[in-house]
C-alpha positions as CSV (number, residue, x, y, z in Angstrom):
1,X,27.8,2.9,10.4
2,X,30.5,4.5,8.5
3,X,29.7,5.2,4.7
4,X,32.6,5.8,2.4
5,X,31.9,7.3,-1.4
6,X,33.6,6.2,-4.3
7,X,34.8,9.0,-7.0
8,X,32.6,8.2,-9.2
9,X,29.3,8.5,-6.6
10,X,30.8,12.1,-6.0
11,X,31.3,13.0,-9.7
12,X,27.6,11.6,-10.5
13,X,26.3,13.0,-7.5
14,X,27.2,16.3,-8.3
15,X,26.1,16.5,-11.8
16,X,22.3,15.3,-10.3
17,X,19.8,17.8,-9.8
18,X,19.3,19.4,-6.9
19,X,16.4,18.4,-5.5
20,X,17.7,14.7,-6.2
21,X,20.7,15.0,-4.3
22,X,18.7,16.8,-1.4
23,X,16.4,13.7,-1.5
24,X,19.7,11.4,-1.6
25,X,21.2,13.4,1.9
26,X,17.2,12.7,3.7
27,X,17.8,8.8,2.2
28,X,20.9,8.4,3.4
29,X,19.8,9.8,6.4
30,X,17.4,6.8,6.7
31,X,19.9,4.6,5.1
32,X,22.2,5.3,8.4
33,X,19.6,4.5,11.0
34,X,18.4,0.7,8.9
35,X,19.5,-0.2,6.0
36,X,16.4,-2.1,4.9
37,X,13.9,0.7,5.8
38,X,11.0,0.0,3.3
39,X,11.4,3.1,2.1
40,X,14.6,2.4,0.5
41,X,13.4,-0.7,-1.4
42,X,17.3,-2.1,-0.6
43,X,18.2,-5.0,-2.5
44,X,20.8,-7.2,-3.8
45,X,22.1,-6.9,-7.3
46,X,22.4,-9.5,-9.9
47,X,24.7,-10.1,-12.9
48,X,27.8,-7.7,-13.7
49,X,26.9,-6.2,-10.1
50,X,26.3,-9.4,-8.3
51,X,28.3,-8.5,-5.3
52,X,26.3,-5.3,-4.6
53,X,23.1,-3.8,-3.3
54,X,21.2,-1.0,-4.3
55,X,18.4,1.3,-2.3
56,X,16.2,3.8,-3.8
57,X,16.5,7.8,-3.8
58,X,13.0,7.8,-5.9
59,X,11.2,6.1,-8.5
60,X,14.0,7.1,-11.0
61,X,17.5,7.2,-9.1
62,X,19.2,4.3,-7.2
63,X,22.2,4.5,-5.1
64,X,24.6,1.1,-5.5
65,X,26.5,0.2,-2.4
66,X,28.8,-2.4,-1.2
67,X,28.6,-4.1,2.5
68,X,32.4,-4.4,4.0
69,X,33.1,-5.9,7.2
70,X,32.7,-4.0,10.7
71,X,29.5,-1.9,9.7
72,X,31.7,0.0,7.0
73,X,29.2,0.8,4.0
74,X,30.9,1.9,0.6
75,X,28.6,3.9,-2.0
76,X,30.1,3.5,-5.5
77,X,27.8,5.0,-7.9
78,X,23.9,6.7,-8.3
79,X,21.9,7.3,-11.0
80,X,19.0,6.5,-12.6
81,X,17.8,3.0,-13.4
82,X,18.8,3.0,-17.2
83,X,22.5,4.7,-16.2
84,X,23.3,1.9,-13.7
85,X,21.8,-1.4,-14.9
């Protein structure tokens, strides 16, 4: 799987703390191998982000993603709940 990152993940990723992000990488890490690990808690979106999915880094922070075509992942944005939805 090939994951792309919008600029706006990176700016938001960066401003995280650290521990989050290093809990992000081990997610993503997971993330790589299936998708729909339970321990992501992946799922789809609904109104103004309807055509997205979201997995989770922890209790508080999500990462939103978008499926493209040929096993191509794109991750626009992460945050907490209240920052994203």
């Amino acid at each position: 799987m090939t994951i792309f990152t919008a600029p706006l993940f990176k700016k938001h990723f960066q401003k995280l703390p650290r521990d989050i992000q290093e809990k992000a990488k081990f997610k993503n890490e997971i993330f790589k191998q299936n998708p729909f690990h339970p321990s992501l808690e992946t799922h789809k979106l609904h109104g103004k982000h309807g055509a997205e999915w979201a997995y989770s880094v922890n209790y508080k922070y999500r990462i939103i993603f978008s499926f493209l075509k040929n096993d191509i992942v794109l991750y626009t944005d992460i945050g907490t709940h209240d920052e994203l939805y």
